[in-house]
NUKOLZA-346081 format. One record per residue (C-alpha): x, y, z; residue number from 1; residue in one letter. Coordinates in steps of 0.5 Angstrom, whole numbers, padded with zeros to 4 digits. Example, Ala and Ser with C-alpha at 12.3 -4.5 7.8 and 13.67 -1.06 7.14 Angstrom:
<nodes>
<node <0025, -0009, 0016>, 1, 'A'> <node <0027, -0002, 0014>, 2, 'S'> 
</nodes>
This chain:
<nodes>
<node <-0024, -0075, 0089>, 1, 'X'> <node <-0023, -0070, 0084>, 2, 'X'> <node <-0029, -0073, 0079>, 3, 'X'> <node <-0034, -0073, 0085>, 4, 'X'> <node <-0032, -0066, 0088>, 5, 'X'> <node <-0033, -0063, 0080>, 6, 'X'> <node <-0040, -0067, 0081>, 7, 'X'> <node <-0042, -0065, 0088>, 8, 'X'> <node <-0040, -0058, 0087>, 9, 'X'> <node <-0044, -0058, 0079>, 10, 'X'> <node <-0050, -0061, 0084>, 11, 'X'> <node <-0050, -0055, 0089>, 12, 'X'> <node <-0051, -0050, 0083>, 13, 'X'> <node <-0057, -0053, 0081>, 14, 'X'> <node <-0063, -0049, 0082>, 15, 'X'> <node <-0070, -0052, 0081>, 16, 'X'> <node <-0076, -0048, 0078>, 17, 'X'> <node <-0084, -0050, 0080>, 18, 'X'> <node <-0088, -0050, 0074>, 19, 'X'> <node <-0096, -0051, 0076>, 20, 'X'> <node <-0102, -0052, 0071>, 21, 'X'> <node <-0106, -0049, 0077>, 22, 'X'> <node <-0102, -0043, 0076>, 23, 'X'> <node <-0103, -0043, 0070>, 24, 'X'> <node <-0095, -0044, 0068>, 25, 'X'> <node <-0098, -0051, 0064>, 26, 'X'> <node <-0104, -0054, 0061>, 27, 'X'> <node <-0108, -0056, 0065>, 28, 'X'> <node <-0109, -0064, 0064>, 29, 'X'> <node <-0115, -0065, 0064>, 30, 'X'> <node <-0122, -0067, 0067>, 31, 'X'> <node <-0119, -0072, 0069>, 32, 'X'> <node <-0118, -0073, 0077>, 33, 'X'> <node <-0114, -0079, 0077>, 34, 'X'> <node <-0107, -0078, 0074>, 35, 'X'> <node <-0104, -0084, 0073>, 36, 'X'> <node <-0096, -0083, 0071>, 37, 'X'> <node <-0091, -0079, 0067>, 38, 'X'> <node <-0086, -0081, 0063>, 39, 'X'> <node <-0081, -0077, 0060>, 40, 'X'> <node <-0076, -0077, 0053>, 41, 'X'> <node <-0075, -0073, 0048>, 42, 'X'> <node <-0081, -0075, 0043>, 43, 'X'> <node <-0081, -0070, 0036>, 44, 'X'> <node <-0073, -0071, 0036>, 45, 'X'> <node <-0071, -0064, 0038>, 46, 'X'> <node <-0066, -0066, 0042>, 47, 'X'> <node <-0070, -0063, 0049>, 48, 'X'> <node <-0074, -0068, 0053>, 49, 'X'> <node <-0081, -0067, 0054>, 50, 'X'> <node <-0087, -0071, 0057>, 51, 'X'> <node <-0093, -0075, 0057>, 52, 'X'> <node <-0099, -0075, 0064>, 53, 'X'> <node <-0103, -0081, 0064>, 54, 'X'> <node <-0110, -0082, 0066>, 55, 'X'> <node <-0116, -0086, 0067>, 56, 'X'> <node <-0123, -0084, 0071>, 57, 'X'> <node <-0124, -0079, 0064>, 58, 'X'> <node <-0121, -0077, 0058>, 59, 'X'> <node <-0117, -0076, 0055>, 60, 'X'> <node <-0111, -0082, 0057>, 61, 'X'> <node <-0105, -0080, 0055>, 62, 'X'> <node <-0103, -0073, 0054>, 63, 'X'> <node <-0095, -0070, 0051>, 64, 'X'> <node <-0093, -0064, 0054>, 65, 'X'> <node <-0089, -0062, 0048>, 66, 'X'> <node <-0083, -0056, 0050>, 67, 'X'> <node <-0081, -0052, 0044>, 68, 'X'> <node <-0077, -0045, 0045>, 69, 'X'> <node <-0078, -0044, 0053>, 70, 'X'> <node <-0087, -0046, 0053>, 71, 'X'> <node <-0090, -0052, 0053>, 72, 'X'> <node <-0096, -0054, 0049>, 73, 'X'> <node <-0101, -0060, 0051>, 74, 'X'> <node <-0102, -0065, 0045>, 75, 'X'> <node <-0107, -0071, 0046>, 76, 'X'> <node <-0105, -0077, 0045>, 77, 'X'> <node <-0111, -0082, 0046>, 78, 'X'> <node <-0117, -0078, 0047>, 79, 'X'> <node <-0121, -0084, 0050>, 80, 'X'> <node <-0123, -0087, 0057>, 81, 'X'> <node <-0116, -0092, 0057>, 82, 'X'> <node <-0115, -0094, 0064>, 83, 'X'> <node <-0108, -0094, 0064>, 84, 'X'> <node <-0104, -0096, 0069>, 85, 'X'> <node <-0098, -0093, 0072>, 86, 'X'> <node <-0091, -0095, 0070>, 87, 'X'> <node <-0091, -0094, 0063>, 88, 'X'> <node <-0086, -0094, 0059>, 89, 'X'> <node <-0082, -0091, 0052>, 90, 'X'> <node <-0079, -0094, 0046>, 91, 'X'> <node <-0078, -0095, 0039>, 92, 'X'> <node <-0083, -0101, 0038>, 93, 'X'> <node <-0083, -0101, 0031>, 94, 'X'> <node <-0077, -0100, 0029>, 95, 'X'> <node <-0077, -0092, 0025>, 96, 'X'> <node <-0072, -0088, 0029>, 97, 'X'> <node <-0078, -0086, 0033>, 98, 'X'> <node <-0080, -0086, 0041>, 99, 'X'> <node <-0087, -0090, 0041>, 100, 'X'> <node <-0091, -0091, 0047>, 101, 'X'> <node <-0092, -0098, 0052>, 102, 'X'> <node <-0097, -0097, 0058>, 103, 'X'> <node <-0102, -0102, 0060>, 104, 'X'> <node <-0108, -0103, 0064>, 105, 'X'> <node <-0110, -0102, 0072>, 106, 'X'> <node <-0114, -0107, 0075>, 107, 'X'> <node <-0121, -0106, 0071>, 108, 'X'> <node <-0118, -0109, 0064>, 109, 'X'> <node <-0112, -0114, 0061>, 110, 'X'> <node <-0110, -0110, 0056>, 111, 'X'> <node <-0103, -0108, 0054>, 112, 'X'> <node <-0102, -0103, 0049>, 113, 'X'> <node <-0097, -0099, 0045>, 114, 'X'> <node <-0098, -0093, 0041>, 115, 'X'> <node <-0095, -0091, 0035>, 116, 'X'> <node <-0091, -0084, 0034>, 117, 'X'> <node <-0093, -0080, 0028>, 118, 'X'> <node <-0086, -0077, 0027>, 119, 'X'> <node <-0086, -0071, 0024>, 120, 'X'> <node <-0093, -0070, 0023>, 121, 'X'> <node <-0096, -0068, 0029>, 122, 'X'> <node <-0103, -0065, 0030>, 123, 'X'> <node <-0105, -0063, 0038>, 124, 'X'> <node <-0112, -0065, 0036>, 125, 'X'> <node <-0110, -0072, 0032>, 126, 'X'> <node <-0109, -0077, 0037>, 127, 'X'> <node <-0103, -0082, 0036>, 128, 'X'> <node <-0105, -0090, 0033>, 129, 'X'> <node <-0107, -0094, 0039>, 130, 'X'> <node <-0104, -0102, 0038>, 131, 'X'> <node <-0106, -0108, 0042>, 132, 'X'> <node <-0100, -0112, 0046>, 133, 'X'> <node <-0105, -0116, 0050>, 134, 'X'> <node <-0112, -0118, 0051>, 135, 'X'> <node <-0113, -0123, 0055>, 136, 'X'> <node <-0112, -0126, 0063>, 137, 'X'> <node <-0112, -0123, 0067>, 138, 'X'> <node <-0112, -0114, 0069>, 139, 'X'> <node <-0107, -0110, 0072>, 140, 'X'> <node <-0099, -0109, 0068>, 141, 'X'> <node <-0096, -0104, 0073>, 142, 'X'> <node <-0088, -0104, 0071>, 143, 'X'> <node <-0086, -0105, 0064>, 144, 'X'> <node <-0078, -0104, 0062>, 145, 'X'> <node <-0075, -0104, 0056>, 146, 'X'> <node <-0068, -0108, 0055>, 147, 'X'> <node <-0064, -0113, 0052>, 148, 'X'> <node <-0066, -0120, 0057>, 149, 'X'> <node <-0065, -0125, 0052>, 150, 'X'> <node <-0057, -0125, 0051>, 151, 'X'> <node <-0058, -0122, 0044>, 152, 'X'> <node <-0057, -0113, 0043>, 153, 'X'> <node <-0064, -0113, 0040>, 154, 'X'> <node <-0070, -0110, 0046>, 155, 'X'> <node <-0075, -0114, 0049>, 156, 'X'> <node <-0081, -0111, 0054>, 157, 'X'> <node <-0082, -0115, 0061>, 158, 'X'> <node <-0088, -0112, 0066>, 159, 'X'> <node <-0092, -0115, 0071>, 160, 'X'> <node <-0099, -0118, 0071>, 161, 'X'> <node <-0102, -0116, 0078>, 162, 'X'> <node <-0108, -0120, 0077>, 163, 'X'> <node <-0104, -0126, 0074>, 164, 'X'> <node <-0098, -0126, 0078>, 165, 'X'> <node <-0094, -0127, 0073>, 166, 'X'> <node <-0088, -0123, 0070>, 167, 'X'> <node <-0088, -0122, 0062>, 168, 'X'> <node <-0083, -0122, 0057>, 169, 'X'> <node <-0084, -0120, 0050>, 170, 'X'> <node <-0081, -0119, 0044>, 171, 'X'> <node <-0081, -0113, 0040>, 172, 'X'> <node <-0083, -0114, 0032>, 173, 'X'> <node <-0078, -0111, 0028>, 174, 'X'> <node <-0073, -0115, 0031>, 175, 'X'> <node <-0076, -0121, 0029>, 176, 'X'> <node <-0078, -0119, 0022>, 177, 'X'> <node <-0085, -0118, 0023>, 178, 'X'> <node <-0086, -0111, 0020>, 179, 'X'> <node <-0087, -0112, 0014>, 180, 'X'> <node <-0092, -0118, 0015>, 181, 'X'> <node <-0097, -0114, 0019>, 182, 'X'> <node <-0098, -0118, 0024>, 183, 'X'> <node <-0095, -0116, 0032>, 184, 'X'> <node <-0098, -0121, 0038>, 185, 'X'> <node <-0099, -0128, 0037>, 186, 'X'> <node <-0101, -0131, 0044>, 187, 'X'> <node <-0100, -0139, 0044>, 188, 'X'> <node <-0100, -0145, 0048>, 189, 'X'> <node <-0092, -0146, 0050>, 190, 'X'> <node <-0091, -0153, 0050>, 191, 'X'> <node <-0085, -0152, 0055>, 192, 'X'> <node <-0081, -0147, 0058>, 193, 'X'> <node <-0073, -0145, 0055>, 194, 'X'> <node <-0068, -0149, 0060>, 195, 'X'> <node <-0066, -0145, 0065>, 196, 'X'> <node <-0073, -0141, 0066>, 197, 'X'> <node <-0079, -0140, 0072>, 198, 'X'> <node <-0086, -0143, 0070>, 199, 'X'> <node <-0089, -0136, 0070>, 200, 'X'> <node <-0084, -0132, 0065>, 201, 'X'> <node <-0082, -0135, 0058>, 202, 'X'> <node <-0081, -0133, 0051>, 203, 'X'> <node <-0082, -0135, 0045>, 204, 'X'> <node <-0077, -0135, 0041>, 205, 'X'> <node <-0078, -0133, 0033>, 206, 'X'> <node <-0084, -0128, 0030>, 207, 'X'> <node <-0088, -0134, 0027>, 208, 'X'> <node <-0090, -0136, 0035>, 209, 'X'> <node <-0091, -0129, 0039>, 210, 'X'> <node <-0090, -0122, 0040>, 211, 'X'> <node <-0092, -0123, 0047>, 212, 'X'> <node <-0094, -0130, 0051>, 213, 'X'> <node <-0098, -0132, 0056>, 214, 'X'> <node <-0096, -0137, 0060>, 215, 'X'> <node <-0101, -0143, 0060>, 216, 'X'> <node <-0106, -0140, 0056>, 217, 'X'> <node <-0109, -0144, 0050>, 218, 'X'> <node <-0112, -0137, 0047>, 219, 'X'> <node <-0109, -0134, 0041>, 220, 'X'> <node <-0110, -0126, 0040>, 221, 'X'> <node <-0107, -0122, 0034>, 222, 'X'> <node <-0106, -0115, 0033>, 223, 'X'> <node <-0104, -0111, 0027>, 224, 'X'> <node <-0099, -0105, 0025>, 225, 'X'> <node <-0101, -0100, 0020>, 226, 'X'> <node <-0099, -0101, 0013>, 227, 'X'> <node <-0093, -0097, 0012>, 228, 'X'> 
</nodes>
């Protein structure tokens, strides 16, 4: 009674402030007139959150909008046309401590990327190293999640292919001990699904057979991490 007091009493003091690109209060996005999503986490590891606008029909698709004593500056990310969809997602995909970014593509392309956080060397002007998830089947990814599914404390990423109808489960790469081989996606024929799961999601389960795997496909597609 008394937590939820001290909580509902803390929520009536809240006040919440409107900040407008169009009045000049944030960098405007871009030439872009289709924003497709937002995500928010603390990217530079200041200890404030800050966040990403994502956009297709123009570039550039992916902006960092980056706090730093009460202002915000507008860092590119991909400066290309990337038609990424909405529902991306954050996570340290390679294993350095740091926020990456995960989002994939809307109806008119079956790629899912990452892109790969520069931490500390930052540039506004410098967009962030693009890697390759997915890139074949079917297009459209809208919703990705990050979360132990698997029964073990390491993460994986689900999202949903629209145009496949199909929801996905794959592993990250530096929990397979993938890192310093290179290599992050493999796609291949599964010969079954694991006991106890559906015909349109499985896994598989060690580094030399997938990242990300798509049920049913006999294509096989690699993509590769920079050397470190």
């Amino acid at each position: 009674m008394l937590t939820a007091w001290a909580a509902a009493a803390d929520d009536a003091m809240l006040t919440w402030t409107k900040l407008s690109s169009k009045q000049g209060e944030l960098p405007a996005p871009g030439p872009s007139t289709e924003q497709t999503g937002a995500m928010v986490g603390d990217l530079d590891k200041d200890g404030v959150n800050d966040f990403l606008i994502t956009a297709r029909q123009a570039a550039p698709a992916i902006l960092w909008y980056r706090r730093s004593k009460g202002k915000w500056a507008k860092y590119v990310v991909e400066d290309q046309l990337v038609p990424v969809e909405a529902g991306g997602t954050l996570a340290d995909v390679d294993g350095d401590g740091d926020l990456d970014i995960i989002a994939g593509a809307d109806y008119s392309d079956n790629h899912v990327w990452w892109w790969e956080n520069p931490y500390p060397n930052f540039d506004p002007r410098v967009p962030w190293n693009r890697h390759v998830i997915k890139n074949s089947g079917k297009g459209q990814h809208h919703d990705l999640l990050v979360g132990a599914f698997d029964g073990d404390p390491k993460p994986e990423l689900v999202f949903w292919n629209q145009g496949a109808l199909k929801l996905y489960l794959a592993r990250f790469p530096h929990a397979q001990g993938t890192r310093s081989r290179g290599r992050i996606a493999r796609f291949s024929r599964p010969r079954r699904s694991p006991k106890g799961w559906p015909a349109s999601i499985w896994m598989a389960m060690g580094w030399k057979t997938s990242w990300a795997a798509e049920a049913g496909s006999n294509t096989m597609r690699t993509a590769h991490l920079p050397r470190m």
